[in-house]
C-alpha positions in Angstrom: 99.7 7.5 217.6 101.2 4.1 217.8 102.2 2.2 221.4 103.5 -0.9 222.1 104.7 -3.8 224.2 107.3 -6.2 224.6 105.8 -9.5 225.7 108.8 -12.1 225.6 109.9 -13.0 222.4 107.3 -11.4 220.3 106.7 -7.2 220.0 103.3 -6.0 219.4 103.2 -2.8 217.3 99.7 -0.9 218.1 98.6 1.9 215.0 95.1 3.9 215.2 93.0 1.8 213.0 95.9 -1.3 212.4 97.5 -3.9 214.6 100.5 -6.0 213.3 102.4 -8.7 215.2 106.0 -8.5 214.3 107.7 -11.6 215.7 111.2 -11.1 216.7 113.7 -14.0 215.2 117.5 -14.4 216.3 120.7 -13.7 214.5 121.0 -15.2 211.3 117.6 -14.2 210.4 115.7 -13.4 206.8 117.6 -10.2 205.7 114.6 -8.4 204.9 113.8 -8.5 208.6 116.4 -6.8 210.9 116.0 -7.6 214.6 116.9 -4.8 217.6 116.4 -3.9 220.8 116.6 -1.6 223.7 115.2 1.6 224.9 111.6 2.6 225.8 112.2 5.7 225.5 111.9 6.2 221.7 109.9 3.0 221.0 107.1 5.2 219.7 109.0 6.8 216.8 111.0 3.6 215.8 107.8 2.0 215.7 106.1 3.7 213.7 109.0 4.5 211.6 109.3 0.4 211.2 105.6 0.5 210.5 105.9 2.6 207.6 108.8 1.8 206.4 107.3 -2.0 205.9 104.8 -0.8 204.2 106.9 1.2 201.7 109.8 -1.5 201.0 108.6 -4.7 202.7 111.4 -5.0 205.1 110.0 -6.0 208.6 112.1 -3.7 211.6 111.3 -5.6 214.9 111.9 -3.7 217.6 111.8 -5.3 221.5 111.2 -2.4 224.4 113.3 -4.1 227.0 114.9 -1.3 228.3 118.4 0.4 227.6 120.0 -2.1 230.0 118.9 -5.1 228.2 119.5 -3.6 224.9 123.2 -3.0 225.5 123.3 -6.4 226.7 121.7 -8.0 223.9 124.0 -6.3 221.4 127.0 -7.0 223.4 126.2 -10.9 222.8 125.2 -10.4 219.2 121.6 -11.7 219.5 120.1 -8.4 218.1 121.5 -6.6 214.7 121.1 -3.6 216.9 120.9 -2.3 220.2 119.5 0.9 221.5 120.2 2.9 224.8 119.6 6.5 226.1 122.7 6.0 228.2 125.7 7.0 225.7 128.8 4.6 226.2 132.0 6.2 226.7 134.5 5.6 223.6 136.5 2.7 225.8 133.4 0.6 226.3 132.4 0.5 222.7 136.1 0.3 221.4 136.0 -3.0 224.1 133.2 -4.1 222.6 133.5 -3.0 218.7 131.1 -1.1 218.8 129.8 1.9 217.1 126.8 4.3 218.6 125.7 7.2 217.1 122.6 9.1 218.0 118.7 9.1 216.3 116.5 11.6 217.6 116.2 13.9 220.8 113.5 13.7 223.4 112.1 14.9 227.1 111.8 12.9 230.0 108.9 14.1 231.8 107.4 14.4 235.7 103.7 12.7 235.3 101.3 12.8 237.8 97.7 11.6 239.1 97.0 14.0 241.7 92.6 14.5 242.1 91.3 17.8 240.2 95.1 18.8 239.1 95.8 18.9 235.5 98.5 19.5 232.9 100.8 22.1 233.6 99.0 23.4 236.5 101.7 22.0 239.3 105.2 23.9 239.3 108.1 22.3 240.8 111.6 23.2 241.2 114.3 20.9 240.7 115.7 20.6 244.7 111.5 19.6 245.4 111.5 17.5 242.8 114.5 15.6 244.1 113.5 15.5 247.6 110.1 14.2 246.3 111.9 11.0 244.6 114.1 11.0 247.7 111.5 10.2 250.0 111.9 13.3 251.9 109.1 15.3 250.7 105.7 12.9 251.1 102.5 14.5 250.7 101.2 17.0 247.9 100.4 19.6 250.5 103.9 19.8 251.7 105.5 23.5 252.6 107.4 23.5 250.3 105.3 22.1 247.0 102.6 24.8 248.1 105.0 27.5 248.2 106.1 27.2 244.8 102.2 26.8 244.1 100.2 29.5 245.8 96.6 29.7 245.1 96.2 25.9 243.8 94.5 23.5 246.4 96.7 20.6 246.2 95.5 17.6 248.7 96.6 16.2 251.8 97.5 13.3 250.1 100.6 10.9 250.2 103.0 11.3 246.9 103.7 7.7 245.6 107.1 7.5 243.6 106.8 5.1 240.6 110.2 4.4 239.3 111.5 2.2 236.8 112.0 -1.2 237.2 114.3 -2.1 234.8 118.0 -1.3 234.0 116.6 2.0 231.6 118.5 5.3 229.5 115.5 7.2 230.4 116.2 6.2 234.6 120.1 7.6 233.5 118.9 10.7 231.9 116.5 11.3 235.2 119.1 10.6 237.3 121.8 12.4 235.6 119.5 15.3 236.2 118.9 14.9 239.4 122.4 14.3 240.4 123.0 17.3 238.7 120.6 19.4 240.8 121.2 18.2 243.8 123.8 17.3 245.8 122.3 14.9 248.4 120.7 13.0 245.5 124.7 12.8 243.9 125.3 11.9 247.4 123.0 9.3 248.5 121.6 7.7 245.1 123.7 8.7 242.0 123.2 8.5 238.5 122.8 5.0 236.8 120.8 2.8 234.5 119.2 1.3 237.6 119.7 2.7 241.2 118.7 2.1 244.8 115.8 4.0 244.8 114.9 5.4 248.3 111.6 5.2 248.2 108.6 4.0 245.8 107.4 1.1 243.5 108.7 -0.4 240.1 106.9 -0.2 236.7 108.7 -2.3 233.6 109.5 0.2 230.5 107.8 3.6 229.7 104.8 1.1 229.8 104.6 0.2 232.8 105.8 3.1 234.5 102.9 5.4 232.7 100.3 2.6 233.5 101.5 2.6 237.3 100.6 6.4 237.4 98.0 6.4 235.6 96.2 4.1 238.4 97.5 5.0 241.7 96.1 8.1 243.0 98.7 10.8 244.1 101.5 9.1 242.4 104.3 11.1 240.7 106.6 9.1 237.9 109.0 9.9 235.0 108.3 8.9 231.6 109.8 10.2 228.0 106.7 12.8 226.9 104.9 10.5 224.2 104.0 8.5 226.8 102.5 11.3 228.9 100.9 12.7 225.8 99.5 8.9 224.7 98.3 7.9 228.0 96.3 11.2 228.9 99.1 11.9 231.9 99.1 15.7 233.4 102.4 16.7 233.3 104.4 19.4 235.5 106.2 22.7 234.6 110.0 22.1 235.7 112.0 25.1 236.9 115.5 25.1 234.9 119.0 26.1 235.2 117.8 29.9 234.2 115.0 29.9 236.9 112.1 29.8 234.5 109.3 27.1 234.9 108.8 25.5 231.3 106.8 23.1 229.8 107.5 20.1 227.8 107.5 20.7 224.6 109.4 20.1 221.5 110.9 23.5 220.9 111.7 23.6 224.6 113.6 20.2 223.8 115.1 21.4 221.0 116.6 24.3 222.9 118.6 21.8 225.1 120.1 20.8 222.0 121.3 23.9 221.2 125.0 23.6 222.6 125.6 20.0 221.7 128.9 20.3 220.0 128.6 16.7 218.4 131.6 16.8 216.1 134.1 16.9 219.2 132.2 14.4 221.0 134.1 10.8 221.8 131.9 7.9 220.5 129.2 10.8 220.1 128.6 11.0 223.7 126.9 13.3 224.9 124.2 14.6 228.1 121.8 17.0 227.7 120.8 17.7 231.0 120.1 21.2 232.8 121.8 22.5 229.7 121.7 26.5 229.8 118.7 29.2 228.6 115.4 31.0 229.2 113.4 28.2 227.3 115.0 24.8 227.8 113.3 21.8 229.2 115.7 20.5 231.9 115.9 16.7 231.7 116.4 16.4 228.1 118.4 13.4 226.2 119.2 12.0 222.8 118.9 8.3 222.1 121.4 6.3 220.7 122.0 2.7 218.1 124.4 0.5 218.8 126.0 -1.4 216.1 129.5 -3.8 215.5 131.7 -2.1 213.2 132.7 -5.6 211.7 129.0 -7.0 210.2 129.4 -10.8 209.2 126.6 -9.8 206.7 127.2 -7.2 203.9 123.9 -6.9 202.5 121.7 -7.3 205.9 124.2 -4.4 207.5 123.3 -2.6 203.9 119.5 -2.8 204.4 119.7 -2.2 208.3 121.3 0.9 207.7 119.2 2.1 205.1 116.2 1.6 206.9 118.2 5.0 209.3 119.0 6.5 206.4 115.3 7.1 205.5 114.4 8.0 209.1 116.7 10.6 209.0 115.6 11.6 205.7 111.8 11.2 205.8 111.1 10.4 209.4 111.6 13.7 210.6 107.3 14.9 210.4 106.3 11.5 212.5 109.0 12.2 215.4 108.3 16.0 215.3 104.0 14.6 215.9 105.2 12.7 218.6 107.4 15.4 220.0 110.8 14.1 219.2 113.9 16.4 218.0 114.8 15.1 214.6 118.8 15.6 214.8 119.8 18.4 212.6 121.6 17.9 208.8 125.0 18.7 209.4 125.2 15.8 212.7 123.0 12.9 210.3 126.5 13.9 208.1 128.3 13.5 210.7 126.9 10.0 211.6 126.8 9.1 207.9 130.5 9.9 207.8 131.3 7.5 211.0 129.3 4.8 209.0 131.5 4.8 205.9 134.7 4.8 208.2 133.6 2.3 210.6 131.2 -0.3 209.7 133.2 -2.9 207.6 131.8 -6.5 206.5 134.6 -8.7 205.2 137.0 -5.4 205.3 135.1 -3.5 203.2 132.8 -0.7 203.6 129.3 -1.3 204.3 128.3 2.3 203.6 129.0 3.8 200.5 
């Protein structure tokens, strides 16, 4: 499995058994390297995907985990060939900004926790506790209300400690999306954003830093996209979803939140899957999206950049499935494709043929 970290300018791209240092250049690069940045969230698939893909065509993919925030940023000013966010863009700020997103794969953004002699799966919470927990409202692991929806497990007398994100992150909107969903003093109080006033807790940077933060604070609780909880050895919870059922994260339980998305009538393809409907869906489920200009000053680097996606879709699907990503069905990588040869344009011509 294959982790990584931003640190400044230069991404380092961890593989069992292989480390390569990828250093990020500007705009105007080599075109056999193309340069993006953004979300945490699916930093492990695109990694690994640039990984191999290097090794199979020689073109370098740098990828900086800075967080959806940064990434939209970074596109915005046209210092990255692409940008990546979990947090979809409505269709009037990408046709401010020329831009065209379109989605890669779908994932889970999961509860973690450290509490002493609990493991994986073995706490159950329900989605009002697990808002009142990040509200500050419900504070120790003992509490009525966490042992009710837990009888017979001896959960300590312990203080929860919130770890939240603290940069401007998709996975922080998909989480809070949720929550604002589930509960109305959250909607009230905090709301649903990229970055938020958090009412209680401490800040971890990425994924990362989030997962290291729980990992080494006893009786914390965080939120993380599920590679990260799977990489980093991090128990996870069961979640109780719209249909009452406590599930666990998993890809098919991922894959049923996907279920309803009715891309094709989707603005911009935006689109939330959160507390979608049915028996087996995990609750605070999201795709992730790339950001690109529909007018490339570069023909052949726009070429290359989008058929380094093209072979994801095609031949990427096994590695996201092993780290428990949704690959996005046939008839929607059509869909995309289609957008692509109507949109992207480099000196008013199609890019994608």
């Amino acid at each position: 499995m294959l982790f990584g970290k931003a640190l400044g300018t230069v991404t380092l791209l961890m593989v069992v058994g292989t480390t390569s240092l990828f250093t990020a250049c500007g705009k105007g690069g080599s075109r056999g390297r193309i340069n993006g940045a953004g979300a945490s969230f699916p930093y492990p698939v695109y990694a690994q995907w640039a990984h191999r893909y290097h090794k199979l065509k020689g073109v370098r993919v740098n990828y900086q985990s800075i967080g959806s925030g940064g990434g939209i940023a970074q596109i915005k000013a046209k210092t990255v060939d692409f940008g990546a966010s979990d947090a979809p863009l409505r269709a009037k700020e990408l046709g401010a900004a020329g831009l065209l997103q379109f989605p890669m794969v779908i994932g889970g953004v999961v509860p973690v926790i450290h509490v002493p002699g609990v493991g994986a799966g073995q706490v159950k919470l329900s989605a009002t506790a697990l808002a009142d927990i990040f509200r500050g409202k419900i504070k120790k692991w003992n509490d009525a209300v966490i042992t009710g929806l837990n009888p017979g497990l001896n959960l300590p007398a312990k203080p929860i400690h919130v770890v939240h994100r603290a940069d401007g992150s998709g996975t922080t909107w998909i989480f809070t999306n949720y929550l604002s969903k589930v509960s109305a003093a959250w909607k009230n109080e905090v709301g649903t954003g990229k970055a938020v006033a958090w009412p209680t807790g401490v800040g971890g940077k990425g994924n990362e830093g989030v997962a290291a933060y729980v990992k080494r604070l006893s009786g914390a609780i965080g939120y993380v996209e599920y590679a990260y909880a799977l990489g980093n050895k991090i128990p996870h919870v069961l979640l109780q979803n719209r249909a009452g059922k406590f599930v666990a994260p998993t890809i098919e339980t991922f894959g049923a939140a996907a279920v309803h998305a009715d891309w094709a009538h989707a603005p911009g393809f935006y689109m939330v899957l959160t507390n979608q409907p049915g028996d087996r869906t995990w609750p605070i489920t999201g795709a992730t999206f790339i950001l690109l200009h529909k007018k490339q000053a570069d023909a052949t680097k726009a070429r290359a950049m989008l058929n380094f996606f093209d072979w994801c879709y095609r031949y990427g699907a096994d590695t996201a499935k092993k780290l428990h990503y949704v690959p996005l069905p046939k008839p929607v990588v059509k869909l995309v494709q289609d957008r692509w040869r109507s949109s992207l344009r480099a000196a008013g011509r199609p890019v994608w043929k």
